[in-house]
C-alpha positions in Angstrom: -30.5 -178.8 -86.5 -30.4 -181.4 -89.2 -27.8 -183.3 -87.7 -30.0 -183.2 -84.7 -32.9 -185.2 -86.7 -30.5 -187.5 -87.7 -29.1 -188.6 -84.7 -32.3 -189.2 -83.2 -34.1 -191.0 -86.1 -30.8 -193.0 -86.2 -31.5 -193.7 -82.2 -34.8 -194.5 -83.0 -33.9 -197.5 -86.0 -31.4 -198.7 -83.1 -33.9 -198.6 -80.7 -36.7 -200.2 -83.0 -34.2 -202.8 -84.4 -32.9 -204.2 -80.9 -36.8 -204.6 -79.7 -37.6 -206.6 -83.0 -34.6 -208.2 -81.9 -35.9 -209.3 -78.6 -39.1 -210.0 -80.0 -37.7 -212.8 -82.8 -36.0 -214.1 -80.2 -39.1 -214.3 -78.1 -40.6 -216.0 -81.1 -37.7 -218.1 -81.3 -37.8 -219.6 -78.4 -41.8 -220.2 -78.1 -42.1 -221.5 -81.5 -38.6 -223.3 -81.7 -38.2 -221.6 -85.3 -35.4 -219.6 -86.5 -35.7 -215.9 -85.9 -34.2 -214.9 -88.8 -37.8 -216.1 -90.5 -39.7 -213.7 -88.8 -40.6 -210.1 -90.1 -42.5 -207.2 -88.9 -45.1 -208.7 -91.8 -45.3 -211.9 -89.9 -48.8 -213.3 -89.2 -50.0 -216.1 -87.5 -50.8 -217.7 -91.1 -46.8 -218.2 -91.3 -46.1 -220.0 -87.7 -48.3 -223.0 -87.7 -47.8 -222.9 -83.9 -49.1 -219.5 -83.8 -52.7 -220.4 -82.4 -54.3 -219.2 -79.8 -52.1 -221.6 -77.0 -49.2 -220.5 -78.8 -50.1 -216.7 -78.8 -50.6 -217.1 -74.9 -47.2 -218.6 -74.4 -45.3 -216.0 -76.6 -47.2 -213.5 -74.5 -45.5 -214.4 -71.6 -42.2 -214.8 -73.4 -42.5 -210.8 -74.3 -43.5 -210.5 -71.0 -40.6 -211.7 -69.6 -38.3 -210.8 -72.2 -39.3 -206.8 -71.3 -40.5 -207.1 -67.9 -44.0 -206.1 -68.8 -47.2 -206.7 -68.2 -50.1 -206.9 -71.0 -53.9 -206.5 -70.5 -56.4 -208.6 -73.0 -56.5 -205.3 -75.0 -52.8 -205.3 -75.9 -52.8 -209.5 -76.3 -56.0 -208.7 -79.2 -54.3 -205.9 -81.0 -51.5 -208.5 -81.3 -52.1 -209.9 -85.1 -48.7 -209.3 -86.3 -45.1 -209.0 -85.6 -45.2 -205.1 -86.8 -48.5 -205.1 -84.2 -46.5 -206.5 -81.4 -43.6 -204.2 -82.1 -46.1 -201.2 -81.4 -47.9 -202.8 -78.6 -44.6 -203.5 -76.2 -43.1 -199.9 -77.8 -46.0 -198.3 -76.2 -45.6 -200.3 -73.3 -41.9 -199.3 -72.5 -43.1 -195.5 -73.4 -45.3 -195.3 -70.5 -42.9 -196.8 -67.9 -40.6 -194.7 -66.7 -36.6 -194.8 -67.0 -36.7 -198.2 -69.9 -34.3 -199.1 -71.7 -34.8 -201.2 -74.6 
């Protein structure tokens, strides 16, 4: 039973590390920065080009990036990398068959 636990909170660090993945490199190719500098603690306060254009335009670079679709709820709860990361997680939850 353990083992069980494990295996899926192993799963769900893979599956949580390959969507910040896509996410930096979302970030990465809005903001033209290196991906490497972003962290789940990442604000707009550390991209200068994280205003309210550039919030827009990385938007649609998640949007694309998971083939998703967010309302002006989700784009408001997005004040943070770790926010974002929760926001497109619940995303993929509700539609059906995703892989991330």
């Amino acid at each position: 039973m353990a083992e069980e636990n494990t295996d899926w909170r192993e799963k769900g660090n893979l599956i949580m590390e390959e969507l910040l993945a896509k996410v930096k490199a979302a970030f990465s190719s809005t903001f033209d920065i290196d991906p490497q500098t972003i962290t789940l603690d990442s604000t707009p306060n550390d991209i200068p080009a994280w205003d309210s254009m550039g919030h827009v335009e990385l938007a649609s670079g998640l949007e694309r990036a998971f083939g998703l679709s967010f309302d002006v709820d989700d784009l408001m709860a997005m004040e943070n990398v770790k926010e974002i990361c929760r926001v497109v997680q619940s995303k993929l939850g509700k539609v059906q068959g995703v892989r991330v």
